[in-house]
N, C-alpha and C positions, 0 to 999 in steps of 0.2 A: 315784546320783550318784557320780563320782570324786571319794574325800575329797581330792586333790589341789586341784578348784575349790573346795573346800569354803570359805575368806575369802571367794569372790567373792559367796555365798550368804548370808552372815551377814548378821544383822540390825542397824540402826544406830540410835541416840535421839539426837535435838538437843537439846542442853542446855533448849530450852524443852519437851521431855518427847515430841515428835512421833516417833514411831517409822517406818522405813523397813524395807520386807520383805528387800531386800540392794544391793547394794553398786555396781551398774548402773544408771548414768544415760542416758535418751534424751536426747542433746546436742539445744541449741536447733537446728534449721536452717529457713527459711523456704524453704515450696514453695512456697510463692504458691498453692496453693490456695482460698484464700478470695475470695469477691465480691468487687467492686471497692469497696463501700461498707465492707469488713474483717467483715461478716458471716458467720458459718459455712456453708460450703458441705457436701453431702453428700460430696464428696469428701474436703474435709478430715477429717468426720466419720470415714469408710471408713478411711482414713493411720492416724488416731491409733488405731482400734481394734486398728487390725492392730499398730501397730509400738509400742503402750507396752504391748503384752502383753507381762508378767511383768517388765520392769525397778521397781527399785524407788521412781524419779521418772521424771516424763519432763516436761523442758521443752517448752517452744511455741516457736514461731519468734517470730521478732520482731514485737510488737505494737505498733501506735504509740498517742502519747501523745497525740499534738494533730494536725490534721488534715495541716501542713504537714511531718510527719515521714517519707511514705512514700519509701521507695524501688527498691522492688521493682516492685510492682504489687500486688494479691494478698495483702498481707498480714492480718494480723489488728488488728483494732481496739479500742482501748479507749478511743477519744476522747469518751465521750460516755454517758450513762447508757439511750439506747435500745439500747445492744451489750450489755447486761448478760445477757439472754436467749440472745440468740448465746453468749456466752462460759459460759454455765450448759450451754447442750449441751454443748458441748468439754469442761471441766469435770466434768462426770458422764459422758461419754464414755471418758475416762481413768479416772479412778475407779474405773470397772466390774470391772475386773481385778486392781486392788491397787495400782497406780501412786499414789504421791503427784501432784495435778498442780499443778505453775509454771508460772504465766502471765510470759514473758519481758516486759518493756516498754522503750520505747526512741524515741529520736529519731536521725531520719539526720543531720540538719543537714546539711553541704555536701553529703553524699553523694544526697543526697534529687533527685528527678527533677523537674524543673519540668513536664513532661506531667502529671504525678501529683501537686501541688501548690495550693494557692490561688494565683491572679494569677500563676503561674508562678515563684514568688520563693522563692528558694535562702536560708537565712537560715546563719550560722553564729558561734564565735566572734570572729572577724576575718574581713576580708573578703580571704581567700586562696583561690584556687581550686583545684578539684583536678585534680592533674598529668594532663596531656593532655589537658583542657578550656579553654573557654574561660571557662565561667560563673562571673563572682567572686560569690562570694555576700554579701549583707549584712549586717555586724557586727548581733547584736544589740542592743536598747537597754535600759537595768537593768530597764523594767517589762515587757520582754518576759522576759529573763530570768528573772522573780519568777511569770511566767506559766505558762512551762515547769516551774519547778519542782514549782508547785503542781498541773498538769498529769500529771506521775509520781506525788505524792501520790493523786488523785482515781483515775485506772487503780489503784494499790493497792487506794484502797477497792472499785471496781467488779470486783477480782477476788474478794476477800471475799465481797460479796453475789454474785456468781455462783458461789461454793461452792469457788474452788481454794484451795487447799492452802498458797501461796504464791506471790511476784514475784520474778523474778530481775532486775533494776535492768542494763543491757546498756551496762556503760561502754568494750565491748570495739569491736573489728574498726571501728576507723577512723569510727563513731557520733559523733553530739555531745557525748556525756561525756567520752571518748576527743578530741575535739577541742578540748575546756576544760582537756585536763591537756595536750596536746603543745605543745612551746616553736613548734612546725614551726605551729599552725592557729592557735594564742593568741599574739598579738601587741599586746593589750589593755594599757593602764596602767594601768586603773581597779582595783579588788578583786577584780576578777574575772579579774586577768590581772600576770602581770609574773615575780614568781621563783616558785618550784614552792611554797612555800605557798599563794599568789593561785590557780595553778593548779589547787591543787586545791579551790577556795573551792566553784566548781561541783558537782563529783561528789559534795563531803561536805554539800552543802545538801540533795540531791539525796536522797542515804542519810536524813539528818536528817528531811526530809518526810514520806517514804515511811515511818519508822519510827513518827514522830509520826502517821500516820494510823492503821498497823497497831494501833498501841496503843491508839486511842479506837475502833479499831470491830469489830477479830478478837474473838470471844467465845471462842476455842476456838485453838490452837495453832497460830503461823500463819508460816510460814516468810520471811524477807526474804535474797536473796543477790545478790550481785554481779560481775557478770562483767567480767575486763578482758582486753587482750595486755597481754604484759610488751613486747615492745621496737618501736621503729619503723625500719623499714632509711634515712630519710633524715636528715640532719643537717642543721639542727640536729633533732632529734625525739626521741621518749621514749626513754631509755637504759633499759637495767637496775639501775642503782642510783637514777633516778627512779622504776621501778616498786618496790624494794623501801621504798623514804619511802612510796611510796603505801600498799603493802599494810601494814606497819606503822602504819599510821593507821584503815585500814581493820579490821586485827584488833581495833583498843580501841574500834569501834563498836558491838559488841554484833552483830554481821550473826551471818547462822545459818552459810553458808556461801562462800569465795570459789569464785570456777569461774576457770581459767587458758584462755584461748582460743587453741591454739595446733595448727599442723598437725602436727606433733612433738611427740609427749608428750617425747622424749628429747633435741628440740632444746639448745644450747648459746647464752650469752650472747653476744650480737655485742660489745658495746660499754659501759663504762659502771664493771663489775668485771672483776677477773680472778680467774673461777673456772672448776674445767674441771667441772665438774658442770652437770647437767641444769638447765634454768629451772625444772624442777618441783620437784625436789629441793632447791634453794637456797632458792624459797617455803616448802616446807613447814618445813624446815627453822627459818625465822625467825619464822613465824606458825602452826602447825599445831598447836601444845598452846594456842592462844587461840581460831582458827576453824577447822573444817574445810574441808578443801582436795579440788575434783575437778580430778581430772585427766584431757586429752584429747588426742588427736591419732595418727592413722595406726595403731591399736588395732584389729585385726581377728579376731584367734585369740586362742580360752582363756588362753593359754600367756603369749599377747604381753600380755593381762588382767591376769593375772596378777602377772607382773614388777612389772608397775605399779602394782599395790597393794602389791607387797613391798618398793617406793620409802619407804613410809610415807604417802601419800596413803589416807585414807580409801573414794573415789567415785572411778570411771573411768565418763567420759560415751563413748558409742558414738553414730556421729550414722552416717556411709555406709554401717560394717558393718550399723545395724538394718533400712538399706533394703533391703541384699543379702541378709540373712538376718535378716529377722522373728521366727522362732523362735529365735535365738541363746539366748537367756537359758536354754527350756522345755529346747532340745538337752541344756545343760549340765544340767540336773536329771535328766531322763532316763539320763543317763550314755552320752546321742550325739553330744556334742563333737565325734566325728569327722566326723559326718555336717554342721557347720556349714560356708556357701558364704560364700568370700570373694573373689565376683567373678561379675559381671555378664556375661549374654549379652544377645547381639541380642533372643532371644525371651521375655525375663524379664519385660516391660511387662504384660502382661498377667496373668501368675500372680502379679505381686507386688502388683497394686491399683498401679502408679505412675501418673499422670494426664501425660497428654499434657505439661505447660507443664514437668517438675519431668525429665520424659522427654529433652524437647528440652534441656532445660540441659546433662543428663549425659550425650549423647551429644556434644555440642557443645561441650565442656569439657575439651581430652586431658589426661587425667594426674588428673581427678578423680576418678574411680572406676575401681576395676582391674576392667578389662574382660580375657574369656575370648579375644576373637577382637577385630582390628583393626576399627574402626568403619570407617575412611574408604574401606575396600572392598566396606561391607557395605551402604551405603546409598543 
């Protein structure tokens, strides 16, 4: 190996003693792989063998918590304790290689599909729709609420007993947690809603539960982290110095690790402070000697790895480079870095294990993955 990657390689201990082989995270993304009941498909199984080889976690897409969270189609389930088995294969699936595995958890709320749904009903924290829809969805009521919460508890324990490694708690990318902390979807009076304390009554019940479970039923070292965005482009909606109240609160939680969800790892704050530094680097900054911090976004080269970890961020998650190049991690030990593909052809479906549904998105999506040759002549 080039002692150049050598940081990217090192090995990391969570204060609760859990050791990681290095410094590479499989970022969450949902293929929708999985049956439509959120049970493990063989394809999913195939994905995760291929693509959490050799990083030293690899999260899951998003899994829901209760039946009316889906919004994909396809995703993973952990509404229920007959998933437990399904998520024990995934689970030891990852495993097999040296992967820590995180089971992601999560609720859509408004974002959630009523095709995909019970009674077709969109639930969220106010009943505001989302832009360019028509569907308003309906405020929760406090003992739905208290349901959901308990809801993300119960998915903790059921990753437990199916043997992962840890829950990553998905407060991020416009989710129902993420719609309890924004002034833009909480419009509530109750405790559950009003100034950014009320705001965040939600996510930290949420944390609270989840942790309260972990503690009565992990016998053995067991990871709990949180993913959020820091900002939201509409106003009124989450600022940047809303997201630092947030994660400031979230460091004195005892969480193992935060995850920053963003398409720039080197993005810059819109609104809120005035700082010319990175969102990553202001986070870590303010919480990182409390929790560890990963960082993510448009990361495709060693090099570009790199930098990123010499931000001060402990963990750089890889989510499209690991689809485009599987071996990423094995390259860089090898010491063929040069040889890693950061960019998609037309004929790569087939050599890389992508499944038809995960296929059509990325060819159907300009600008999400840096493709080799123009799609819209190609097909």
């Amino acid at each position: 190996m080039n002692p150049k990657y050598r940081p990217l390689m090192e090995s990391f201990q969570f204060k609760n003693g859990m050791k990681v082989n290095n410094r590479i995270v499989h970022a969450p993304m949902t293929i929708s792989y999985s049956r439509q009941d959120g049970t493990i498909s063989d394809e999913l199984i195939t994905y995760y063998e291929r693509h959490s080889n050799g990083v030293g976690m690899a999260v899951t897409g998003s899994t829901i918590v209760t039946p009316n969270s889906k919004v994909f189609g396809g995703e993973l389930a952990a509404d229920h304790d007959d998933k437990i088995p399904s998520l024990q294969r995934l689970a030891t699936t990852i495993k097999k290689s040296g992967a820590k595995a995180i089971l992601q958890i999560f609720h859509g709320g408004r974002e959630s599909s009523p095709e995909l749904v019970p009674n077709r009903e969109i639930v969220s924290a106010s009943a505001v729709a989302k832009e360019g829809l028509d569907i308003i969805p309906r405020a929760l009521e406090e003992n739905e609420i208290m349901d959901i919460i308990h809801a993300f508890g119960a998915s903790a324990r059921r990753a437990i007993e199916a043997g992962f490694d840890g829950v990553e708690i998905h407060g991020a990318n416009r989710f129902l947690i993420q719609q309890f902390f924004s002034p833009h979807t909480n419009q509530r009076d109750d405790r559950w809603g009003g100034n950014i304390d009320k705001r965040m009554a939600f996510p930290l019940a949420v944390v609270d539960e989840v942790q309260k479970v972990v503690a009565e039923w992990a016998k053995q070292p067991f990871l709990v982290g949180y993913r959020l965005s820091p900002e939201e482009e509409w106003t009124p909606g989450i600022t940047m110095a809303d997201t630092l109240k947030l994660v400031e609160v979230l460091a004195n939680k005892n969480l193992d690790y935060l995850h920053i969800s963003l398409m720039d790892f080197w993005s810059k704050p819109r609104r809120g402070i005035e700082d010319n530094r990175s969102r990553m680097e202001i986070i870590h900054e303010l919480v990182g000697h409390r929790v560890p911090v990963i960082g993510v976004g448009s990361i495709h080269t060693p090099d570009e790895a790199l930098r990123a970890l010499q931000s001060g961020v402990p963990f750089i998650a890889l989510g499209r480079e690991l689809i485009i190049d599987p071996d990423w991690v094995e390259k860089i030990t090898l010491g063929k870095e040069n040889e890693i593909r950061t960019e998609l052809t037309l004929n790569d479906r087939e050599k890389l294990g992508i499944a038809e549904s995960l296929w059509l998105k990325i060819i159907h999506t300009p600008g999400w993955f840096p493709m080799a040759e123009k799609v819209e002549n190609k097909l």
